[in-house]
N, C-alpha and C positions, 0 to 999 in steps of 0.2 A: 474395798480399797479403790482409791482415785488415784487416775496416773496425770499428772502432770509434767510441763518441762522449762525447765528456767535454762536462761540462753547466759553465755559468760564468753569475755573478752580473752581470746587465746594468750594475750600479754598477760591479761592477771593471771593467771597460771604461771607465766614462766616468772613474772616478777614475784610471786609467791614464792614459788622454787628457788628462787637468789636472793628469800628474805628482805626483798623491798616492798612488801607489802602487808608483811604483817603487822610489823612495828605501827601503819596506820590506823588498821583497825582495830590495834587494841589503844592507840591514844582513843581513836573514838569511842570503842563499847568495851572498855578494861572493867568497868566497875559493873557489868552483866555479868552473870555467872557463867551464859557461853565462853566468852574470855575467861573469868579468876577460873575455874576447873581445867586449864592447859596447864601442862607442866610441861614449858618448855626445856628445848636440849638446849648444849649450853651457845648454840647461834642467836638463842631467842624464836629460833623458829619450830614450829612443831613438826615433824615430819608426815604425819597424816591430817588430813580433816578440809582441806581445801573446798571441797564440794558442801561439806555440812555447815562450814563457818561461811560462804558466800548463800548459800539458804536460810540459817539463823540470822543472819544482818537482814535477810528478808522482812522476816516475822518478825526481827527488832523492831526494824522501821514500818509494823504497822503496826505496834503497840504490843504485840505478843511478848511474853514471858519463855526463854529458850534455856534449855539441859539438855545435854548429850545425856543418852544411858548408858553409856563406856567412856572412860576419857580417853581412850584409846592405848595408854599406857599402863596398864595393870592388868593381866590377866584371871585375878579376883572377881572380875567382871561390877556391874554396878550394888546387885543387891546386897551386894558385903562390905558396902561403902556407909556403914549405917549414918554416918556424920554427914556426907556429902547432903546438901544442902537440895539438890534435884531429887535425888532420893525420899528425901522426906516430905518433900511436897507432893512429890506425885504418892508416897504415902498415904499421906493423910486426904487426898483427895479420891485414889479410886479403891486405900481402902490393900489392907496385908496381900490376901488371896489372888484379886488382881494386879497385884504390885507384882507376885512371885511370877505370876503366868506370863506377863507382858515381858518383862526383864529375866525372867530365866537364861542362863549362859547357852544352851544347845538347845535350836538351832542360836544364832547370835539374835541380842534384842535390833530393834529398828534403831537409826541413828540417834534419833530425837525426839523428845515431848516438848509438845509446846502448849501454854496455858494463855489464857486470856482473859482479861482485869475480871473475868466472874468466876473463875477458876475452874472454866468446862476447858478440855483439852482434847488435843489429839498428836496421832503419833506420825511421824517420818520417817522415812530413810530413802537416802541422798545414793544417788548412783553417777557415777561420773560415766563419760561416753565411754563405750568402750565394754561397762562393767554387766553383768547381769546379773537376776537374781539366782541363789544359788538354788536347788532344789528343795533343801531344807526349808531357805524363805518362804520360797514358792510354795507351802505345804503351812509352814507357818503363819505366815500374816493374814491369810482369809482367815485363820482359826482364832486370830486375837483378835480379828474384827467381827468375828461370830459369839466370840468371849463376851466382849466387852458389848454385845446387844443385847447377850445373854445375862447376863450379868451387875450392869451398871443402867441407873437411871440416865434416861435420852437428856434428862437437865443436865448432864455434868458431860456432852459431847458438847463438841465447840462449833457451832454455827459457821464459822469458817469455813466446812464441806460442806457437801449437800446432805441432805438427809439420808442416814443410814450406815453412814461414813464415818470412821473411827481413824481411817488410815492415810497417808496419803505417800504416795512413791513418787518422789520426783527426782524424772532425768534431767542431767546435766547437759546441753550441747554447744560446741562451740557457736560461736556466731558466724551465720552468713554471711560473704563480702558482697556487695552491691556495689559496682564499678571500682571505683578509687575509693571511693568512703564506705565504711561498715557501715550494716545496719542500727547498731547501737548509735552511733554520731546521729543517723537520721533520725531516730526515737528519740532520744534527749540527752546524750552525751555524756551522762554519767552513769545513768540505772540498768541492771542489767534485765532482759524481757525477757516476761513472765508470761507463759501461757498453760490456757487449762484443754487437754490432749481429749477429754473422754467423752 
């Protein structure tokens, strides 16, 4: 597993929180499955996912393919979702056995699989500051990434890690202020920054 950490605007958080900001991300990425698999409450706003939907708009905007394996709202959890469209892709790509292993409800699956236009993937989950992994995880996700070495041909990992890497944990942190202006203004004023931690 690779730890990385992606930096976010303390405003988008709270413009999140007051449903001024989701209504734009899904004008932008409504027709990804990241967006149509939200069932929103009735504000339009989701109550969880803030950290995984500012990660998946990541992987959108570099071409990757994004599914949550929980939508967050069903505790069915994903593998019982036979229709769900995430499902049967990561299906049919690593395959029944691996499907059940990686997405098994206890301990919880990781946030996210993401594919990429050749259909090698890997997996995430999003930790907001503050959050850590639980001990379950921490016992879990080196064994789905010792699974999945074990298990799946290295063609169907996503070139996106480094070699040997199936997993990737990425912390959320707010962003540092730099005098009067944040760091985000000095980087490029819209994109939130991305670093690789390991």
């Amino acid at each position: 597993m690779i730890e990385n950490t992606f930096t976010f605007r303390r405003a988008d958080r709270e413009m999140y929180r007051a449903g001024k900001l989701f209504p734009k991300w899904k004008q932008k990425y409504g027709p990804t499955m990241l967006f149509r698999a939200i069932k929103p409450d009735s504000r339009q706003v989701p109550p969880y996912g803030f950290g995984e939907l500012m990660v998946g708009m990541h992987y959108l905007d570099m071409g990757f393919e994004v599914f949550w394996t929980d939508d967050g709202t069903d505790p069915r959890w994903w593998p019982k979702a036979e229709a769900d469209p995430g499902y049967l892709k990561t299906l049919a790509v690593l395959g029944e056995d691996a499907t059940r292993f990686v997405c098994r409800s206890h301990p919880q699956p990781p946030d996210l699989i993401v594919f990429d236009r050749r259909n090698r993937f890997f997996l995430v989950e999003v930790k907001l500051p503050g959050d850590r992994l639980t001990d379950g995880q921490k016992q879990f996700f080196p064994n789905i990434e010792r699974y999945l070495a074990r298990m799946l041909p290295k063609a169907k990992r996503s070139q996106h890690l480094p070699r040997g890497h199936w997993f990737e944990l990425m912390r959320l942190r707010v962003e540092k202020r730099i005098g009067s202006q944040n760091a985000q203004e000095l980087f490029d004023g819209d994109l939130p920054l991305f670093e690789n931690v390991s």
